[in-house]
C-alpha positions in Angstrom: 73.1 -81.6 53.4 69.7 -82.5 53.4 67.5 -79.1 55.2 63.6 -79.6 55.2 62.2 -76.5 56.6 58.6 -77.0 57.9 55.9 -74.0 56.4 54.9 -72.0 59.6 51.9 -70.1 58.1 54.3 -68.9 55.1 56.8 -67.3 57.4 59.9 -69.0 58.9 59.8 -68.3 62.2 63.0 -66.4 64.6 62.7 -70.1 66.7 63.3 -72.3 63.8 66.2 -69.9 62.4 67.8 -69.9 65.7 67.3 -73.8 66.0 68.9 -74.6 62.6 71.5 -72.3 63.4 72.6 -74.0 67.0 72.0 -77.5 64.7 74.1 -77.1 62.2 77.1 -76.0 64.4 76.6 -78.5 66.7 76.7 -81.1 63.6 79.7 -78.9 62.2 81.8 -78.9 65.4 81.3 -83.1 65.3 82.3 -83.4 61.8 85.4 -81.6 62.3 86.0 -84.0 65.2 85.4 -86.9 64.0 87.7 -85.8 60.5 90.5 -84.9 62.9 89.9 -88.4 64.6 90.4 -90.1 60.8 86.7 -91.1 60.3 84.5 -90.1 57.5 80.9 -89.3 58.8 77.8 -87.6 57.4 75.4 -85.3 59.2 71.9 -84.6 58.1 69.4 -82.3 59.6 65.4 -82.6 58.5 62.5 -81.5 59.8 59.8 -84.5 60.6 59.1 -87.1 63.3 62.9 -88.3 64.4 62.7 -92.0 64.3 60.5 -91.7 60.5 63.6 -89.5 59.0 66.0 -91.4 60.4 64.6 -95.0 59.3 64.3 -93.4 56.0 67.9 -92.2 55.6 69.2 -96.1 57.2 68.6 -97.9 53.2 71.4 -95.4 51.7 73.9 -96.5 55.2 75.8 -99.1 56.8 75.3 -97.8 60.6 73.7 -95.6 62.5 75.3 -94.3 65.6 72.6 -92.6 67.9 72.6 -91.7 71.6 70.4 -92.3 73.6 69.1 -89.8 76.9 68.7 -93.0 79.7 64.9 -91.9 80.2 63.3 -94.5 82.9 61.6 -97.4 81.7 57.6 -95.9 82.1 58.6 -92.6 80.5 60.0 -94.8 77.7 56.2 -97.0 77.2 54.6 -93.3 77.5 56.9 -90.7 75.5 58.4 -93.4 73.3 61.7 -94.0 72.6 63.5 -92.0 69.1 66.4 -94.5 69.7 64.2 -97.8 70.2 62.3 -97.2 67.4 65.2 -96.6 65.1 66.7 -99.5 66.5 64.2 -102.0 65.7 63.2 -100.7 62.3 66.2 -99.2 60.7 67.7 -101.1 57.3 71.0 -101.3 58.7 72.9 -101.8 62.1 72.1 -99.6 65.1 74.6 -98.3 67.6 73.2 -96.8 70.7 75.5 -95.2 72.8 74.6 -93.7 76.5 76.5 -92.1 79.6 77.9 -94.1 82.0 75.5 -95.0 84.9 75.6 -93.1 88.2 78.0 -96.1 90.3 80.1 -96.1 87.5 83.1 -93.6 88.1 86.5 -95.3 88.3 
């Protein structure tokens, strides 16, 4: 595991101790998942601009599965777009995958 931690005036601050806490379970809970579900994944958590880290990391892979939040086209062209970004630039192939649109319910 690959852990970056950002210098904050010399002191690591209670914020980014309690943020790479909640991380790294979240990313725990999903590898355990996915190794019950018979696949094989990595997780990686790094401090930096998303899209930079993640195009970086994309030479040493064969796919990047990412979600993506659904923002609204002009928050997209003003905020940017982690997922867009990646997509376009990474070395390998990107998978975007998003929540079903309201409508969609069976």
């Amino acid at each position: 595991m690959d852990v970056d931690q950002p210098v904050l005036g010399g002191i690591e601050t209670e914020l980014y101790k309690e943020s790479r806490y909640h991380g790294r379970r979240v990313l725990d809970d999903l590898k355990e998942k996915s190794k019950k579900a018979g696949m094989d994944i990595r997780t990686f958590m790094k401090t930096g601009e998303a899209a930079s880290e993640i195009i970086e990391l994309s030479k040493d892979y064969d796919l990047i599965i990412m979600g993506t939040r659904g923002r609204n086209p002009i928050a997209s062209l003003v905020l940017g777009s982690v997922a867009e970004n990646v997509a376009r630039k990474a070395c390998c192939p990107v998978m975007l995958i998003r929540e079903k649109s309201e409508g969609c319910e069976k």
